[in-house]
C-alpha positions in Angstrom: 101.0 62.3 -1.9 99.0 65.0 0.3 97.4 62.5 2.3 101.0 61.3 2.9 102.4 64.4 4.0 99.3 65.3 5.8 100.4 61.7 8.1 104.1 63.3 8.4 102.8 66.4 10.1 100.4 64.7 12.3 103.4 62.2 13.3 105.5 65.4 14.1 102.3 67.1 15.9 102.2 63.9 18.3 105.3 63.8 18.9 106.0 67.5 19.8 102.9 67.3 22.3 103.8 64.2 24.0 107.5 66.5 24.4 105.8 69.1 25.2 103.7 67.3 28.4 106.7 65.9 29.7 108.5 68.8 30.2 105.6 70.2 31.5 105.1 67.5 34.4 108.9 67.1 35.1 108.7 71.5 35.6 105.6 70.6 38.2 107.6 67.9 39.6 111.0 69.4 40.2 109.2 72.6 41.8 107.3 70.4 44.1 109.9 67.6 44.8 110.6 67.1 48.4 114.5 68.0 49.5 116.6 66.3 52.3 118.3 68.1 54.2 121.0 65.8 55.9 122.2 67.0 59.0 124.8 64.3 62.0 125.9 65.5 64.8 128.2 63.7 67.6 129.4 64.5 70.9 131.4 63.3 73.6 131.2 64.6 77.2 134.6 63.9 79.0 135.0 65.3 82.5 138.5 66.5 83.9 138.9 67.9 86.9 141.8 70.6 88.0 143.5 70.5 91.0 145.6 73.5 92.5 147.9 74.5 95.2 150.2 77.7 95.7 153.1 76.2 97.2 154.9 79.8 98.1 158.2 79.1 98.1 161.0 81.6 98.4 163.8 79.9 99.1 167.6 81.0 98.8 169.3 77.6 99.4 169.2 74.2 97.9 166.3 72.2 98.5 163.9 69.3 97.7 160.2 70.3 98.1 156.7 67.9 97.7 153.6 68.3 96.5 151.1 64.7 97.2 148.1 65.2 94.5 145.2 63.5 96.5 143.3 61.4 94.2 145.6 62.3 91.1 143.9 60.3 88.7 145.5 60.1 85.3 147.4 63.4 85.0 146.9 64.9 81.4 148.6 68.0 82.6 151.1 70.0 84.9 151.7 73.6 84.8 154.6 74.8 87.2 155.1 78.9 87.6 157.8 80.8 89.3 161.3 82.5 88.6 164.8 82.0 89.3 167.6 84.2 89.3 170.4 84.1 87.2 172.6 81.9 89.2 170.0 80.0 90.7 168.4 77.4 88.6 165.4 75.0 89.6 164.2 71.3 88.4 160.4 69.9 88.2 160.0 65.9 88.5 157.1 63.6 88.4 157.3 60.5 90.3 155.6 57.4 89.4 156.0 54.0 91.1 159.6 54.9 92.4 160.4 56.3 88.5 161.5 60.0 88.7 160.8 62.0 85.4 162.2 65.4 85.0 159.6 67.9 83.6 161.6 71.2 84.0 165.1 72.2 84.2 165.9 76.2 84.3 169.3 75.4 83.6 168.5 74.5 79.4 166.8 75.9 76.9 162.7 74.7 77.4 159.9 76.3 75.5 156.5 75.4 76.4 152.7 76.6 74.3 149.5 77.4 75.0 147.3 77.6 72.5 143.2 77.9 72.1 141.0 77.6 69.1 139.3 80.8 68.4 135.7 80.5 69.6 134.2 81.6 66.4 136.1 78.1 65.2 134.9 76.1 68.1 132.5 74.5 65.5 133.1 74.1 62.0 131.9 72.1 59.1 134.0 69.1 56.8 135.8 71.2 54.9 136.2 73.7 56.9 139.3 75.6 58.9 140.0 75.8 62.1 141.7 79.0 63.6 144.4 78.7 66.4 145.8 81.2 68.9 149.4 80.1 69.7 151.5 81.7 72.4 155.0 80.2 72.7 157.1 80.9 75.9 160.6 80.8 76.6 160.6 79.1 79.8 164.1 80.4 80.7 163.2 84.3 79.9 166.4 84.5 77.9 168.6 82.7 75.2 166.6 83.2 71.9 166.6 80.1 69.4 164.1 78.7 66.9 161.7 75.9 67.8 159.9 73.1 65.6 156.4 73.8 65.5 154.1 70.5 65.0 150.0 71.1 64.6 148.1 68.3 64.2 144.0 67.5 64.8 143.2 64.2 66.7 140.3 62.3 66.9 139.6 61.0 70.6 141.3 57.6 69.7 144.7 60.0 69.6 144.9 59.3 65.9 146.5 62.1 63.7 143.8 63.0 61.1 145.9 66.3 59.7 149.0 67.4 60.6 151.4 70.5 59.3 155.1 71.7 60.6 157.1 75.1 61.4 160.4 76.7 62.6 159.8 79.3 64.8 162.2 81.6 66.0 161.1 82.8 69.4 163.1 85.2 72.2 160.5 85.7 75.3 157.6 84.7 73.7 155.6 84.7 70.6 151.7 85.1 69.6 150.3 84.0 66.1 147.6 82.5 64.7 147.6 79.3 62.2 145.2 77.8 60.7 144.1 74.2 60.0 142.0 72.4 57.4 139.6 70.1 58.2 139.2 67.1 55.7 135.9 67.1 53.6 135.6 63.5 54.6 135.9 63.6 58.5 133.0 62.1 60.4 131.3 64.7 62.1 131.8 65.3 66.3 134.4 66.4 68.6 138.2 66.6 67.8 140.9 67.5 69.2 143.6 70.7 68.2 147.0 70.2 69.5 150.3 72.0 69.0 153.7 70.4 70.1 156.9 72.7 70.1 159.9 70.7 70.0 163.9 72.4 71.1 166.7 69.9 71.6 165.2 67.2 73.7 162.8 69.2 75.3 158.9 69.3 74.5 155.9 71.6 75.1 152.6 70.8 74.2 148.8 72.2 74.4 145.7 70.9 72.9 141.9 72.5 72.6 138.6 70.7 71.2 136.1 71.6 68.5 133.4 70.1 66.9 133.0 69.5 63.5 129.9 69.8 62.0 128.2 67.8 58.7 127.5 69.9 56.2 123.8 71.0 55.2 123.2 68.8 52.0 120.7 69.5 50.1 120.2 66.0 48.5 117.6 65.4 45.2 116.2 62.4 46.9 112.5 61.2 45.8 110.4 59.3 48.9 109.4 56.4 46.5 106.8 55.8 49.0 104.6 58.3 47.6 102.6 56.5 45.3 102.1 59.8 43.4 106.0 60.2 42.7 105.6 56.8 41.2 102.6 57.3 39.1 103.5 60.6 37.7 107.4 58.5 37.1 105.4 55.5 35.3 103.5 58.3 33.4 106.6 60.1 32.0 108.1 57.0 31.0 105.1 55.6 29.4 104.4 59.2 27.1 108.6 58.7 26.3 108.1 55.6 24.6 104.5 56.4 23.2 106.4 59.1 21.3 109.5 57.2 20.4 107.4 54.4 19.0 104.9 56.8 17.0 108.5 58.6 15.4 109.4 55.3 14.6 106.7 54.2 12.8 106.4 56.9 10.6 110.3 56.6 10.2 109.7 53.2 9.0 106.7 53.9 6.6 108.2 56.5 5.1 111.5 54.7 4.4 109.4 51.1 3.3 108.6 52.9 0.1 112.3 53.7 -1.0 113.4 49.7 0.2 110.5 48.6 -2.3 111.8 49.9 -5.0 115.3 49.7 -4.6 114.3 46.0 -4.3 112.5 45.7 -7.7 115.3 47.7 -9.3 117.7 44.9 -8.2 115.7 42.2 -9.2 115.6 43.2 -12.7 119.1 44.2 -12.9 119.8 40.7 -12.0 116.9 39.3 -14.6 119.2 41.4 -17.4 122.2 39.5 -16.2 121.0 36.6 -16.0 119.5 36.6 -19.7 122.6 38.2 -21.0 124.8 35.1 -19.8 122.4 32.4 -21.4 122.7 34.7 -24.7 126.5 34.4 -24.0 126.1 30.2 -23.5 124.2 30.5 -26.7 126.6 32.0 -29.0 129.7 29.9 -27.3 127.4 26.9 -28.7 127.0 28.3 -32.1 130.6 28.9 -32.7 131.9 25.7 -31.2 128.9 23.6 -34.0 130.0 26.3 -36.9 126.8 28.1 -37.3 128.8 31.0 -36.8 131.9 32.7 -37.9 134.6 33.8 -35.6 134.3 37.3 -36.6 130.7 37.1 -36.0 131.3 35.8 -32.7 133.6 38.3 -31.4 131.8 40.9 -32.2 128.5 39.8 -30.0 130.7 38.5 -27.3 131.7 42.0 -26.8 128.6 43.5 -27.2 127.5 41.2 -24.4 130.2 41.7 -21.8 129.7 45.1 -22.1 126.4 45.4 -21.3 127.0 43.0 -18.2 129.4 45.4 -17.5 127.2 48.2 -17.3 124.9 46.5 -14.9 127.1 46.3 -12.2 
């Protein structure tokens, strides 16, 4: 029985040192284990060019004036300044293969933005926010009203990515900032801001880029082409089963024991039944040839069926 328990404790000793070098190795191994750091980056250089001219007009009569754009190019942009008094009122067209197209007209209500991204904001990562500077301008100087406010963030397809919407009320003009959120999933490189103010039939819009950065993951990634990283895996795994097998065995041997006799217990319970129905067989004969009497056989029949009784 000593030697027995003597076994159990060396089991358990085993077992607890095999544990006991695996968590060992896998400390060593985490505080050595090479990190990732995952890092994508994209940019697009687009060139645009700005063209200028002070027309310096001051003029107290009705009048058409020109300005030819040498080399115009595809015009993303047209910024008009000036003033008009209050009876005098002014138009802006855009003429394209004969087709007129009326920018600006003093005589109703136009609001126009300009916005810029804040430059701390000029790169950010997924997730991230983006701040905007908004200035909104009544383009008439007078006539107050309130103005639907549409920001959005582009990719340089034009597709919307993220988009958000305001009433403004503005009189002369109005300064805020808003703020955007850039989606955890967007691929990192250059995007685009844009905020479109819409009165009536009239719209005003102004865009800015930014970048958007991937965020510094720090990945648990193991470079299985170090053959050390595979050893010392293959060495773990081999001193896991090592100990699951040895508690397992000595599960086993110390439950075989207990099975044994369980199983002899049962066989001799079933000898006792088995005898105690041929003894039962045997006295049906009796009675049935008249060696016995019926009293006689009553009372050993139930002397039998209760002890078959107490066997199962």
């Amino acid at each position: 029985m000593n030697y027995k328990k003597r076994g159990v404790k060396k089991q358990k000793s085993i077992v607890l040192a095999v544990l006991i070098i695996v968590l060992i190795l896998f400390v060593l191994f985490q505080s050595k284990k090479p990190s990732i750091t995952g890092k994508v980056t994209g940019m697009v250089v687009s060139e645009e060019t700005v063209l200028s001219e002070n027309l310096n007009l001051q003029v107290n009569e009705s009048g058409t004036y020109e300005w030819e754009v040498k080399n115009p190019g595809n015009i993303k942009s047209l910024k008009a300044t000036g003033s008009a008094s209050a009876n005098g009122t002014a138009r802006v067209y855009i003429e394209k293969n004969g087709t007129r197209y009326l920018l600006f007209d003093s005589t109703k209500q136009l609001f126009d933005v300009n916005i810029h991204v804040l430059p701390e904001y000029k790169k950010t990562f997924q997730g991230g926010e983006v701040l905007i500077q908004n200035i909104l301008f009544n383009l008439r100087g007078f006539g107050a009203g309130d103005v639907e406010v549409k920001y959005a963030i582009k990719d340089q397809k034009g597709n919307i990515i993220a988009s958000e919407m305001e009433t403004v009320f503005i009189e002369t003009q109005a300064k805020f900032i808003r703020s955007l959120l850039v989606p955890s999933d967007l691929r990192p490189g250059n995007y685009v801001a844009l905020v479109k103010v819409t009165y009536a039939d009239s719209v005003g819009t102004s865009s800015d880029i930014f970048e958007v950065k991937a965020k510094a993951i720090r990945l648990s990634l193991v470079q299985l082409k170090d053959y050390r990283v595979i050893l010392l895996l293959g060495l773990i795994a081999v001193l896991v089963i090592f100990a699951f097998s040895v508690y397992k065995l000595g599960y086993l041997k110390k439950r075989a024991p207990k099975a044994k006799v369980e199983e002899i217990k049962e066989l001799k319970l079933e000898e006792k039944a088995q005898k105690l129905k041929k003894e039962l067989e045997a006295l049906e004969q009796a009675r049935k040839s008249g060696f016995i009497s019926e009293e006689s056989y009553q009372k050993d029949k139930k002397r039998i069926e209760e002890k078959l009784k107490s066997l199962k």
